[in-house]
C-alpha angles and dihedrals in degrees: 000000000000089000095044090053093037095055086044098058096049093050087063099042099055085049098245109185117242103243086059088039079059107050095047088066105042091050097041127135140154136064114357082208090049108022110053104193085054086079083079099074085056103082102061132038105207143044088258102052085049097049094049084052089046096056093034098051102037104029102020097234119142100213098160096099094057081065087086108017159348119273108216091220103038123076100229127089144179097270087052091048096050087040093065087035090062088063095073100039104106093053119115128190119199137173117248133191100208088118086037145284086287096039103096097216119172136200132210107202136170114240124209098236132026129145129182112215117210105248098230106028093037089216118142096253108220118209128283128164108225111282086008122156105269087202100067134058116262085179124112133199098232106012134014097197094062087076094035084057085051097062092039101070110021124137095251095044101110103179084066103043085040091044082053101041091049092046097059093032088066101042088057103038102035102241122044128230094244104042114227093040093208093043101070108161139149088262100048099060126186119260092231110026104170087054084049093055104035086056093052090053089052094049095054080041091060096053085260090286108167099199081059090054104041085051094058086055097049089053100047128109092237093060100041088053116114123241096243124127100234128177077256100060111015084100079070096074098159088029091226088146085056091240087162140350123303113240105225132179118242111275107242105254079047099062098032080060099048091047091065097043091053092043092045088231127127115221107230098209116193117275093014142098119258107273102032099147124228093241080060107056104118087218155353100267083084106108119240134140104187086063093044088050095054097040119282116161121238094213104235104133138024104260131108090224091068095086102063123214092182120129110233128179083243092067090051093043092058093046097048094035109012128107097243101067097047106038085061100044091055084039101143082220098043128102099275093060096051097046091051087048088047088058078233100185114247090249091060097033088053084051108053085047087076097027081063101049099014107035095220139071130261125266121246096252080042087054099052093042083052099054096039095050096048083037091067095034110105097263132000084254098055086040095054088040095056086043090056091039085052095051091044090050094051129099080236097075100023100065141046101239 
């Protein structure tokens, strides 16, 4: 897991283009200790389930029903399904004790011979990319993959630039533009196909660079757009058309995040060092129940609606009544305290409260409700406490608006 999110992390902090980013992991092999990309070859354990990973990851494409038949109105079949699988038959995993006997190494190697037979036809399926040409060859000498890389992300390859395109559309705006933004068919057309695709072409213009991409969206009009219902945009009602913001909940590690910031504690989560952020944690085997609670996936299977963003009374009932709130908010080293021990006056106390979960300041008539209402609490402490519980407890804070 550490070398997989390590790699990880430094892929995308050198800035390695995805189509690069890509290849690295379908063509991986080594030591799963020593290799990271070679972890993902870890959650499957045969060329078709990693086939069915590999289309629905990169190109957003759900092929496992095509294992077992035809749909009569999907364009996937078994033949295209074997055909991808092929890719991947001549792959071996092994345990090694090279870190020890206990050390559960494992190691993605590339075997001489494999072969995937169709089901029903019982014919060796050789390989063949979706959509691929029939008429050539897709095979290599040493390692299929490495074609199958090479489709893959190739520059006119439009199922990976759009899969790509879609995926951080949707984690910045709220909504993709294919929804869901791992289910992308014939019959569940984009909203806006022409943006979808002129964003794709910019992307592979731009050498797939997705600091690029992710630029041209933050600029954009769309995104900059506010979340109010206005004459101009109330027909869009489900705002599939992105008439305005979406208004979103804070992601879990988000608001775990933004808890501690507002409180002034740090989480200690288990097996790493004190002020290891949420945003940080490398998965989901870190405890937490605050993140459970509000959504976070526990990455068991391969589809974005895994990780929930859903409000449920049970959210609302952990941060009114829960432990984790509170514990924070009476924290001796949290920002009450040290704003008592500061001798902070009330007025800028008030206002870093909401500096602090708001990010802005209060407004004049807020101001006054603020003061007079810590003012008749029994202290100042327990005042300035039920004022932060308050903010932390508000729409406000809890979602993006």
């Amino acid at each position: 897991m550490w070398a997989f999110h390590n790699w990880v992390r430094a892929q995308v902090r050198e800035g390695v283009p995805a189509d690069q980013f890509v290849r690295d992991i379908v063509t991986a092999e080594g030591s799963t200790f020593l290799d990271g990309p070679a972890n993902f070859f870890q959650i499957g354990r045969s060329a078709e389930d990693w086939a069915e990973t590999t289309a629905q990851l990169f190109l957003g494409v759900r092929i496992g029903c095509a294992k077992c038949h035809h749909h009569p109105f999907e364009k996937w079949g078994q033949d295209d399904y074997y055909g991808l699988a092929a890719f991947f038959a001549r792959i071996g995993t092994k345990n090694s004790q090279e870190f020890g006997i206990f050390g559960r190494e494992t190691v993605v190697y590339v075997r001489a011979t494999g072969e995937v037979r169709h089901p029903r036809k019982g014919l060796v399926m050789k390989p063949l990319p979706l959509d691929g040409d029939p008429t050539q060859s897709w095979d290599d000498e040493f390692d299929r993959r490495k074609r199958l890389a090479d489709w893959l992300t190739a520059p006119d390859n439009k199922m990976f630039s759009r899969n790509l395109v879609n995926r951080f559309w949707g984690y910045t705006m709220g909504r993709g533009l294919v929804e869901p933004l791992d289910d992308m068919r014939a019959t569940n057309p984009a909203s806006n196909p022409e943006l979808l695709d002129a964003l794709a072409d910019d992307f592979v213009r731009a050498g797939f660079d997705t600091k690029h991409l992710l630029r041209t969206i933050f600029n954009s009009r769309a995104y900059q757009l506010s979340s109010a219902i206005t004459e101009g945009n109330k027909a869009d009602a489900a705002n599939v058309h992105f008439t305005r913001r979406v208004v979103r909940r804070l992601g879990a590690e988000q608001l775990a995040d933004a808890l501690d910031f507002a409180t002034g504690t740090r989480e200690k989560y288990t097996g790493l060092p004190l002020g290891t952020r949420a945003i940080q944690l490398p998965d989901s085997e870190v405890q937490s129940y605050l993140m459970d609670t509000f959504g976070r996936p526990a990455r068991q299977v391969l589809c974005e609606c895994e990780r929930s963003a859903t409000p449920n009374i049970a959210q609302a009932m952990h941060l009114l009544n829960g432990t984790t709130l509170n514990r924070k908010i009476t924290d001796k080293a949290g920002r009450i305290e040290r704003l008592l021990a500061d001798k902070v006056p009330l007025a800028a106390a008030v206002e870093e409260l909401y500096l602090v979960t708001w990010s802005r300041p209060p407004s004049p008539d807020e101001a006054k409700k603020a003061q007079a209402w810590v003012r008749s609490a029994p202290s100042i402490r327990e005042g300035l406490q039920d004022l932060l519980w308050v903010l932390t407890n508000s729409r406000e804070f809890l979602f993006n608006r």
